[in-house]
N, C-alpha and C positions, 0 to 999 in steps of 0.2 A: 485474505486475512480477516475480512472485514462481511461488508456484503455480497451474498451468493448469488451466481449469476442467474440461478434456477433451482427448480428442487427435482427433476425430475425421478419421481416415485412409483415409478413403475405402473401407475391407475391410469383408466381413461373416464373421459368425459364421458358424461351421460347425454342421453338423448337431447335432455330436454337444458343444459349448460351448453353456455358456449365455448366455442371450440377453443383448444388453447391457441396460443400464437406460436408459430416457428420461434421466435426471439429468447419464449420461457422455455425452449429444449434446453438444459443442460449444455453449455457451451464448453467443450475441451481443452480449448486453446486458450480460454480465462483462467481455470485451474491449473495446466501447466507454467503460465507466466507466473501467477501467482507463486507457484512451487517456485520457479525457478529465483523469484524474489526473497522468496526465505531462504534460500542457501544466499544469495548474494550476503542478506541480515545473518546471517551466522559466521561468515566469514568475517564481516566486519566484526561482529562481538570477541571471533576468538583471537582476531589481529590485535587488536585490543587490551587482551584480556591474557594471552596466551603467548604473546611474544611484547618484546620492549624492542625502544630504541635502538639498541645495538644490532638491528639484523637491516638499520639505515634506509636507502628512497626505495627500494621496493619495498620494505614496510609500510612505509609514508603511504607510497601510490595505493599499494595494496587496500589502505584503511579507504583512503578518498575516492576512489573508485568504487568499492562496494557500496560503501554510504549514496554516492551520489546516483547510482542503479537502483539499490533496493528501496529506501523511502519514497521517493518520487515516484516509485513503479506502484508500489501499494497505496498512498493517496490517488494518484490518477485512477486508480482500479476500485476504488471505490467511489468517484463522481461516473466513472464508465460504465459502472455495473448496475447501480441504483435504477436507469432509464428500464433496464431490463427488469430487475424487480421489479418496477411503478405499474409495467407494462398489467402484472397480474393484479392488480389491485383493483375490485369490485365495489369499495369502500364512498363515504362521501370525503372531502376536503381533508374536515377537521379527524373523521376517523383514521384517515393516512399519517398528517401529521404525528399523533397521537401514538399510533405503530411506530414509526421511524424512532419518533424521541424516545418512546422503550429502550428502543432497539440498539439506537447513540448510547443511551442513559447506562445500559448495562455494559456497552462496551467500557465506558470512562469508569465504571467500576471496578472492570479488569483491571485497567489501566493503576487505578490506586492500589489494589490489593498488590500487583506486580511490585510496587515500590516497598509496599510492608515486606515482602517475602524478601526481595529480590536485594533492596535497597533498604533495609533497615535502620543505616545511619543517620539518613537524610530525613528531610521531613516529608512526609505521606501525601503532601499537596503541590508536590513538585509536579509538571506537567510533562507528561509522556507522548511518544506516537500513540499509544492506545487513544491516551484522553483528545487528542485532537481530532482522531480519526471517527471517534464517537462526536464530537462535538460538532465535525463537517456532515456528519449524519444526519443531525438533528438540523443543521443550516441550509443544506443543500437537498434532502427529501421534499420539503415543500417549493422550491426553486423549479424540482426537477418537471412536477404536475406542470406549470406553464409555459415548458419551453416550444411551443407547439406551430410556432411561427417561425418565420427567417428572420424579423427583426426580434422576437423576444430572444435568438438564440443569436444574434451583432450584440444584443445587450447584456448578454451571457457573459460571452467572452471578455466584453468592455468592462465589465465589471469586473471580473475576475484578474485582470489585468491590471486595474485601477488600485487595487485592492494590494497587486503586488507591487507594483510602480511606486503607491505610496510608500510603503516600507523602506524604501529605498531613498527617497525623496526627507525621510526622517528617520534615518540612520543615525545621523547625529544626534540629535535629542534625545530616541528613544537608548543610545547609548548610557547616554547622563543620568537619563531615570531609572535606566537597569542597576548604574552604580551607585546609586540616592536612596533604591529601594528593593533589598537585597530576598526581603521575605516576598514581597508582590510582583517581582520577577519570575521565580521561579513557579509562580502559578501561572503567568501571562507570559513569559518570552523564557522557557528552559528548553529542553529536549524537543526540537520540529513546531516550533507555535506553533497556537493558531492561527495568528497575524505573524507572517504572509500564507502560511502553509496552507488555510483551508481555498485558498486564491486556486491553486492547483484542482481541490475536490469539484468547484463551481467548473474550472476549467474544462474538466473532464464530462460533466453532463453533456454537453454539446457533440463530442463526437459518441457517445454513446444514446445520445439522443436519433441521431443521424445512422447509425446502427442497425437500429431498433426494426427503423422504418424499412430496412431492405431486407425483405424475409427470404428471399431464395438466393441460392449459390454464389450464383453470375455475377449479380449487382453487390451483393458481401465483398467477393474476391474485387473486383472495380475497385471497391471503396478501400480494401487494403492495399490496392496496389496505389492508390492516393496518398494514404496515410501512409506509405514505403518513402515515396516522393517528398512530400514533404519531410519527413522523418531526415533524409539524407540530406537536405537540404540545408535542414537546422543544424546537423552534426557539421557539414562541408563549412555553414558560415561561423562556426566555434575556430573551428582549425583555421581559415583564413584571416578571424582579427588576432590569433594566436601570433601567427606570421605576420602580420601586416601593424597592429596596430596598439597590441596590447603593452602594457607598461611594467607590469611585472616583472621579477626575477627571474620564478620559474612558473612556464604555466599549468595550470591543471593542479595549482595548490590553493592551502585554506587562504592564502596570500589575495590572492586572487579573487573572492569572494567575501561576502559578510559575516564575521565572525558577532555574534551576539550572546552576550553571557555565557562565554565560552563555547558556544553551540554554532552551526554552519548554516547557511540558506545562501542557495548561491548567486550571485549575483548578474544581471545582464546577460552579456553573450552564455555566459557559462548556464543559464537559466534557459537558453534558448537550445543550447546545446543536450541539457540535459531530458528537455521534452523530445529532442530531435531522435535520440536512444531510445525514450519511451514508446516512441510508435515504430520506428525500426524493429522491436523487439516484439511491440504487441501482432504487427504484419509479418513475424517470422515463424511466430507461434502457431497462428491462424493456418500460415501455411503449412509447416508440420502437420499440424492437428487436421485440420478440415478439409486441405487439400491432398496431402498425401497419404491421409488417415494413420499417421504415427500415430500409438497408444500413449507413451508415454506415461503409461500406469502410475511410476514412483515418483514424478514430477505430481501427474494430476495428485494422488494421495497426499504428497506435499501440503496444496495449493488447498486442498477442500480442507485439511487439518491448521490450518495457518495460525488461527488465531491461537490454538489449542498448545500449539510448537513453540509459537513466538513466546508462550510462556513460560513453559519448560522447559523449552534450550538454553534460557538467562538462569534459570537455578543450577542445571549440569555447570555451564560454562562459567557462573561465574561463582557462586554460592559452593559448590560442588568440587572443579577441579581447579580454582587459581582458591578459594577462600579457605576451603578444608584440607586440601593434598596439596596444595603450595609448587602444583606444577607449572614449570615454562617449557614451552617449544619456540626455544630461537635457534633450531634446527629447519631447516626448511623442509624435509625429508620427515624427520618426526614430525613437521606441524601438519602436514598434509595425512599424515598416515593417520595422526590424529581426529584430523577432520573426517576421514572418510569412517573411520569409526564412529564420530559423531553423529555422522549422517544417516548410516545403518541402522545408529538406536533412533533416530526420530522418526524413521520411517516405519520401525517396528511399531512405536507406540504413535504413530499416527491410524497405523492401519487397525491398533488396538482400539484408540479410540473412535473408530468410524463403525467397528462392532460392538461396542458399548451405546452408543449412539443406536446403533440400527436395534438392539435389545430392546432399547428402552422404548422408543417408538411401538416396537410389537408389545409390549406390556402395558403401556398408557391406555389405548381405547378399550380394555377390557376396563380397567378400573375406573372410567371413567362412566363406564358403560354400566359398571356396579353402581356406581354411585348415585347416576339417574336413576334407576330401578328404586 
């Protein structure tokens, strides 16, 4: 959605540059999950958007499972990915920084214009995943250059950890002040803050740091069948304080978690549980993709189109068919048939836009090339 694992452009190095890394290949199994995270983010919009209450806890689940799969997958995928981008960077310090906050700066642009288009009631300073995920950009880019050590990367995670710990530790309060101050909320604690969320983007450099550094097959596959390990691990210890210890009504609800001005961040086990998905899934990919060489073309298309989708499938879905044509699918059968129509046109106009893109790249260095002249 966010940051691209590689550009792979089809050139090679010259003689006299140095050799690229294995790391900046173009990685498949980052675009597939990615992909696979935008349909997660679209099902939740259209559960949302596209059916009510009345189709009851498969609804429910239906919304809090997507949610708790898709955002958490694309913040971790952008502290995961960044280590790979930093990889190609030939730059000094302050020239990196300098790229990254661009690079955040224009994401959180998207992110506000999405609200004018998308969200025109509301006020335009209302805080998005876009704008958080631009703003962990901007936080986490320069983090990422020092993680270079075993203890800069204990200090990583301790931090990022700290970061969410606290949230949680002032739950109460910053409750009080979310309802004290209703205009200064919704720029600081609406839609995925960034307190606790960018907690996740920091999280994420360390095993993408850790990535980075295993350029061939062998020691990769190792390292995902770790990340499998732990992965199941986290999930096995959700399910056991589910059964064991949890106080809840029902588990695997918003009950269960942090609700903050109306908005979800999950709390404790279910926190722990929900990273435990994320590497289960990124080691499932990996394996698809790299081990058994699945294509996965309309996934990957997806995943390299993401940022481009996440924008456009909120004007269809919501702007489009609940605001203009005043349609519901509380048919389970229609909602699906729905969706899978849905899906077809974003793949279309993903693969539009990556030949709009590839156009425009062949037309730039001629002009640019007048222009020198």
């Amino acid at each position: 959605m966010t940051v691209t694992a590689s550009t792979q452009d089809g050139t090679t190095a010259s003689a006299a540059a140095p050799p690229r890394r294995a790391a900046a290949d173009r990685l498949v199994f980052l675009d597939a999950l990615r992909g696979f995270a935008l349909i997660m983010m679209v099902l939740n919009h259209t559960g949302r958007w596209w059916q009510d209450r009345s189709m009851g806890w498969p609804w429910y689940y239906s919304i809090y499972v997507t949610m708790a799969v898709a955002a958490p997958t694309f913040l971790f995928l952008v502290g995961f990915c960044l280590p790979l981008s930093l990889t190609r960077t030939r730059e000094t310090v302050l020239s990196t920084v300098w790229k990254y906050t661009k690079r955040g700066g224009r994401i959180i642009v998207a992110g506000l214009l999405l609200n004018l288009l998308v969200f025109p009631e509301d006020p335009i300073w209302n805080n998005g995943v876009l704008q958080t995920i631009g703003l962990s950009i901007i936080i986490a880019a320069p983090v990422g250059l020092f993680l270079t050590s075993a203890t800069a990367r204990v200090a990583g995670v301790a931090v990022s950890a700290l970061i969410f710990l606290a949230f949680g530790w002032l739950y109460g309060p910053l409750t009080a002040w979310v309802a004290a101050h209703p205009t200064g909320s919704r720029i600081l604690f609406f839609e995925f803050p960034p307190w606790p969320w960018v907690a996740l983007v920091l999280f994420g450099l360390v095993p993408g740091v850790m990535f980075v550094e295993r350029t061939d097959r062998e020691s990769r596959s190792r390292y995902m069948k770790w990340m499998t390990i732990i992965g199941l691990a986290c999930v096995l210890w959700l399910l056991f304080y589910d059964l064991s210890w949890a106080k809840t009504p029902k588990p695997f609800t918003f009950m269960r978690d942090y609700v903050l001005n109306h908005h979800w961040t999950p709390r404790g086990a279910t926190a722990i549980g929900v990273i435990g998905v994320v590497f289960c899934l990124m080691a499932l990919f990996y394996y698809l993709a790299e081990i058994l060489k699945i294509r996965m073309t309309w996934l990957v298309t997806l995943g390299q189109t993401a940022l481009f989708l996440y924008f456009i499938h909120q004007l269809i879905v919501l702007r489009l068919v609940n605001q203009f044509f005043h349609l519901k699918f509380n048919n389970w059968w229609l909602y699906y048939l729905a969706n899978l129509v849905l899906m077809l046109a974003l793949l279309g106009l993903g693969r539009g836009w990556i030949e709009v893109k590839r156009l425009y790249r062949q037309r730039v260095p001629p002009l640019a090339a007048l222009r020198r002249a």
